[in-house]
C-alpha positions as CSV (number, residue, x, y, z in Angstrom):
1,X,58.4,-6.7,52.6
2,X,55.6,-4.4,51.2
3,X,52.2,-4.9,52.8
4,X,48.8,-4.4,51.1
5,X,45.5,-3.8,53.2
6,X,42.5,-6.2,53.6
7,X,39.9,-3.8,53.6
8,X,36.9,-4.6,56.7
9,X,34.0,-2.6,53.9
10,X,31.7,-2.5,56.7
11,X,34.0,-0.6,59.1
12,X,36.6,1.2,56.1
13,X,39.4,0.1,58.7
14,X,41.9,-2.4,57.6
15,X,40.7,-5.9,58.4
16,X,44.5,-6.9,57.5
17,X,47.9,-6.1,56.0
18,X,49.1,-9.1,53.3
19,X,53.2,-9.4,53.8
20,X,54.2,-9.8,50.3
21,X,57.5,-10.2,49.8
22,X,60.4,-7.9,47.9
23,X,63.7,-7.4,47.4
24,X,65.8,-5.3,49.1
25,X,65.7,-2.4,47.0
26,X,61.9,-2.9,46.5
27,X,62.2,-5.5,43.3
28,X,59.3,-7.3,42.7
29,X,58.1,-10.5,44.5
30,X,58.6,-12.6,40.7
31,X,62.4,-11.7,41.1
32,X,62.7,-13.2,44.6
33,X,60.6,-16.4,44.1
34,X,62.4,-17.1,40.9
35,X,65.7,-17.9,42.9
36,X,63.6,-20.0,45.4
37,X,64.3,-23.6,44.9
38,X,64.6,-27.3,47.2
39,X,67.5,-26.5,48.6
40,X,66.8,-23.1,50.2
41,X,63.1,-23.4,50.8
42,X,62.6,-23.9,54.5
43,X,65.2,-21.0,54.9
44,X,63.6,-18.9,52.7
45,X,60.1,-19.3,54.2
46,X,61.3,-19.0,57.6
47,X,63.2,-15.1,56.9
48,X,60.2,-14.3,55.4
49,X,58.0,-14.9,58.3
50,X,60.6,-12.9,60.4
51,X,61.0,-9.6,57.9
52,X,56.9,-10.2,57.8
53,X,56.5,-9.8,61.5
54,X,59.3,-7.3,62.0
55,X,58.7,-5.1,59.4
56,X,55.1,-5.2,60.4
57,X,55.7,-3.9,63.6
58,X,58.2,-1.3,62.2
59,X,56.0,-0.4,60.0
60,X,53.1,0.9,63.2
61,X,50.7,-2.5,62.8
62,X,51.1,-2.1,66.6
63,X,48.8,1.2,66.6
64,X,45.8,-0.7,64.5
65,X,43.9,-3.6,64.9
66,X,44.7,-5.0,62.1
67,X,45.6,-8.7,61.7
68,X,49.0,-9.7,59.7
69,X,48.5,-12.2,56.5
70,X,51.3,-14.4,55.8
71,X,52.2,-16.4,52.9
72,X,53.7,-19.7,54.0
73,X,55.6,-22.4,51.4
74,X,53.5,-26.1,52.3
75,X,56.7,-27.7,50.9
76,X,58.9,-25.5,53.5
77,X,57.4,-27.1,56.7
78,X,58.1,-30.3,57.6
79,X,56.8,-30.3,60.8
80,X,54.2,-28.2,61.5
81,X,55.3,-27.5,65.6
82,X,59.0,-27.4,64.8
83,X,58.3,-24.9,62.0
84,X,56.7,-22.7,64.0
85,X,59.4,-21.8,66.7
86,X,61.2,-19.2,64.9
87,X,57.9,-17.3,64.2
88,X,56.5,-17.1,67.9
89,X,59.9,-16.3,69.3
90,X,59.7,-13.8,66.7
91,X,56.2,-12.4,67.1
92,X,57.3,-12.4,71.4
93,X,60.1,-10.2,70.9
94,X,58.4,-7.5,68.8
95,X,55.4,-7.8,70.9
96,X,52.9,-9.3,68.2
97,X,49.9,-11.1,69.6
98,X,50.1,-14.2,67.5
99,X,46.3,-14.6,67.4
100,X,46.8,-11.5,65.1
101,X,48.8,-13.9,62.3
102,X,47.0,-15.4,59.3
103,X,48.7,-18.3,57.1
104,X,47.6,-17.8,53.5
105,X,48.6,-20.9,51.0
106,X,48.7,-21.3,47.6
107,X,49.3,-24.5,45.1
108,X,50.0,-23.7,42.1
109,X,51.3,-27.4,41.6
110,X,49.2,-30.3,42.4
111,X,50.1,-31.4,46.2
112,X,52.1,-34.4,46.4
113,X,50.9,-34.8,50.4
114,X,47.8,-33.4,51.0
115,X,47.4,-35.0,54.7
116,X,50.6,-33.1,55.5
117,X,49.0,-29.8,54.4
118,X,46.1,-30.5,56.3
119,X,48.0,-31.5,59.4
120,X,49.7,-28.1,59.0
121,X,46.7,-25.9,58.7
122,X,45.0,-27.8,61.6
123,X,48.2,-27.7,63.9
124,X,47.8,-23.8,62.9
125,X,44.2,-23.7,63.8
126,X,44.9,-24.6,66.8
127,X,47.5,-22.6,67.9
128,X,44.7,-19.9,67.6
129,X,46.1,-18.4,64.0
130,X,44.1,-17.7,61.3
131,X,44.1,-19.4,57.9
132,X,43.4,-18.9,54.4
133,X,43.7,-20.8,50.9
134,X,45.3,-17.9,48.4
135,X,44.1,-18.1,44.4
136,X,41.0,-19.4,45.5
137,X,39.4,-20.8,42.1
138,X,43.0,-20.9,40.1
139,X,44.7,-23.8,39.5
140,X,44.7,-26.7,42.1
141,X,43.0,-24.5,44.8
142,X,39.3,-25.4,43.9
143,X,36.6,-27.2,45.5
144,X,38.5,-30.1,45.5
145,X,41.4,-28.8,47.7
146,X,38.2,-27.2,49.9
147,X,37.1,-30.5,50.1
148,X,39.9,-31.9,51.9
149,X,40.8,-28.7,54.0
150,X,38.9,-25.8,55.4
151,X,41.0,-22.8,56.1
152,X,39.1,-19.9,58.2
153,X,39.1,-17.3,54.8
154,X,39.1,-17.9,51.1
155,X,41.2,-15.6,49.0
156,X,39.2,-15.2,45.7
157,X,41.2,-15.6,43.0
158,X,41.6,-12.0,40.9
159,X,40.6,-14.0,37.6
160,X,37.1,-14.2,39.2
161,X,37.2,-10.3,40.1
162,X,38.3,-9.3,37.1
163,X,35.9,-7.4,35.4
164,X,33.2,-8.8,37.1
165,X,30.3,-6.4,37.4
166,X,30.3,-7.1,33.5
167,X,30.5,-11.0,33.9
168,X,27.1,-12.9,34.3
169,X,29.4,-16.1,35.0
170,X,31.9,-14.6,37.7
171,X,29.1,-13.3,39.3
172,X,26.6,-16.3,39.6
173,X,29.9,-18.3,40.4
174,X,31.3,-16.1,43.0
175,X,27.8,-15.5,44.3
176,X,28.2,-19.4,45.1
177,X,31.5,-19.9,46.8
178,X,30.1,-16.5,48.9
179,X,27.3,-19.2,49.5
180,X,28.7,-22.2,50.2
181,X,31.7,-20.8,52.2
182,X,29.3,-19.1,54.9
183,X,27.8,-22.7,55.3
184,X,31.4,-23.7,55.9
185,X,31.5,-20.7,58.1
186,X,34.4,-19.7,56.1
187,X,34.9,-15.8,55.3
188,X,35.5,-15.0,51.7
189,X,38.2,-12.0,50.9
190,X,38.0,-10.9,47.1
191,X,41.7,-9.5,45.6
192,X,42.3,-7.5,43.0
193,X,39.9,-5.2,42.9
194,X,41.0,-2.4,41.0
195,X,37.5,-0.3,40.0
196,X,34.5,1.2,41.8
197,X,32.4,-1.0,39.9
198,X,34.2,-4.2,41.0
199,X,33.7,-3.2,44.3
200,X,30.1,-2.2,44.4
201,X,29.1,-5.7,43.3
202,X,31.1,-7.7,45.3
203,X,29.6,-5.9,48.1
204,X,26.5,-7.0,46.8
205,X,27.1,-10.2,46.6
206,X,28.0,-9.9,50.2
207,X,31.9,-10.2,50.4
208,X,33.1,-7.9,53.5
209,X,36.8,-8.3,53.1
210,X,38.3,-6.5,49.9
211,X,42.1,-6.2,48.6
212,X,43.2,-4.2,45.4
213,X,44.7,-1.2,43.9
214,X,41.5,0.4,44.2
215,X,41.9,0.8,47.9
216,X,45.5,1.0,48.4
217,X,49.1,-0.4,46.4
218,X,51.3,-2.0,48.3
219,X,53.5,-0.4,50.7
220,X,57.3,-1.1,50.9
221,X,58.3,-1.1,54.4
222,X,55.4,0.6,55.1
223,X,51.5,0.6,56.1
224,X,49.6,2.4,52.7
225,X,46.8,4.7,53.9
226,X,43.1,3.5,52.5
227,X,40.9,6.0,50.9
228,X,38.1,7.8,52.6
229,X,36.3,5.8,55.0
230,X,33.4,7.0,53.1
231,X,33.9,5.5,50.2
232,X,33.9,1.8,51.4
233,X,30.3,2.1,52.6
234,X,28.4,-1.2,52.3
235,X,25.8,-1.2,49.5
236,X,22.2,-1.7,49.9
C-alpha cells in the first residue's frame, strides 16, 4: 500500500490517509487491478483491507489522529457482516480504533444491485465507520447514485478540480454539490488538486477536506509529510 493525505485546510493536519493500493515493489495500482477478476475478487478485496490497516499502523497512523480511507470492491461483499470479520479482527490486533476506518466506493460500471450496495453502506454506518462515494461526478456516481445512497463524504471527482479556478462551469457546479451535500449533511473532499490556485478556490467555495500532489504524493509504505501548516490557511 501507498497512502496519500486528506488534508483538514482549516487545521493543516491530516484529516485522513487514502490506502491505495501497489505492488510489491511499488508498481502502480493499474497493474494490480488489471489482474483483478470474478474469481479472485472477494480475496483480493479482503488482503487489501488487511495490508491497508497493517501497513497503516506500520507506517505511525497510530501517533496522529488521522482517520484511515479504504477503497472497498461492492461486487467483493456478499454479505455485508460476514465481510466484515477479517477487517475488525484485523484493526483489534494492530490496535486500530475502527471508528477511525472510512469505506470509499466507486462504480465505474452501472450497478447491477443497488439495494445490496446500499445495505452495505448502511450496515457500515452503523458499525460506526465512515463512508464515502469515490469519483464523485464521473461515470455512474452522480446524483442519481446520491439519490439512492448517502455516504458520510463525497469524493469530488478530479475532472471537476481540474483546472478549475479557470472554469466558470466547475466552479458554479461544484459550488452546488458543496451546497446540496451540506443539506445532506454530507462533507465534500475535493482530489486532485495539484496547484495553489486550485486550492485557493476550492477553499472558497467552502470545501475543507483536500487531496493532491499539491499537498503531498503518495507514500509507499509510508505516511508523506504535508507542507507547511501555513500554507493550508483557510481563505477569506
Amino acid at each position: 500500500m501507498a497512502f496519500q493525505p486528506i488534508v483538514d485546510c482549516e487545521t493543516g493536519a491530516p484529516f485522513a490517509y487514502e490506502a491505495l493500493v501497489r505492488g510489491a515493489d511499488g508498481a502502480s495500482a493499474h497493474s494490480v487491478l488489471s489482474r483483478v477478476h470474478a474469481d479472485n475478487r472477494y480475496a483480493f478485496d479482503q488482503k487489501c483491507r488487511v495490508a491497508a490497516i497493517e501497513g497503516a499502523v506500520a507506517a505511525g497512523i497510530m501517533d496522529t489522529d488521522a482517520k484511515l480511507s479504504i477503497n472497498f470492491l461492492p461486487n467483493a461483499v456478499y454479505s455485508p457482516l460476514a465481510c466484515i470479520q477479517l477487517t475488525l479482527k484485523t484493526a483489534r490486533a494492530c490496535g486500530f480504533p475502527t471508528d477511525r476506518l472510512i469505506f470509499e466506493f466507486t462504480e465505474d460500471e452501472h450497478m447491477a444491485d443497488t439495494d445490496h450496495v446500499k445495505l452495505i453502506i448502511e450496515t457500515y454506518q452503523n458499525m460506526g465507520f465512515g463512508t464515502a462515494i469515490d469519483d464523485f461526478g464521473a461515470g455512474y456516481a452522480g446524483l442519481g447514485l446520491l439519490a439512492g445512497i448517502q455516504t458520510d463524504y463525497l469524493k469530488l471527482d478530479m475532472e471537476l478540480v481540474r483546472g478549475i479556478d479557470a472554469s466558470r462551469p466547475r466552479r458554479l457546479i461544484v459550488e452546488g454539490v458543496v451546497r446540496m451535500a451540506r443539506s445532506l449533511g454530507i462533507a465534500v473532499i475535493a482530489e486532485g488538486i495539484e496547484t495553489a490556485a486550485e486550492y485557493e478556490t476550492l477553499r472558497v467555495l467552502g470545501v475543507r477536506y483536500l487531496q493532491g500532489y499539491h499537498f503531498a504524493r503518495p507514500g509507499f509504505r509510508e505516511l508523506p509529510a504535508i507542507g507547511p501548516v501555513e500554507s493550508y490557511a483557510a481563505v477569506a
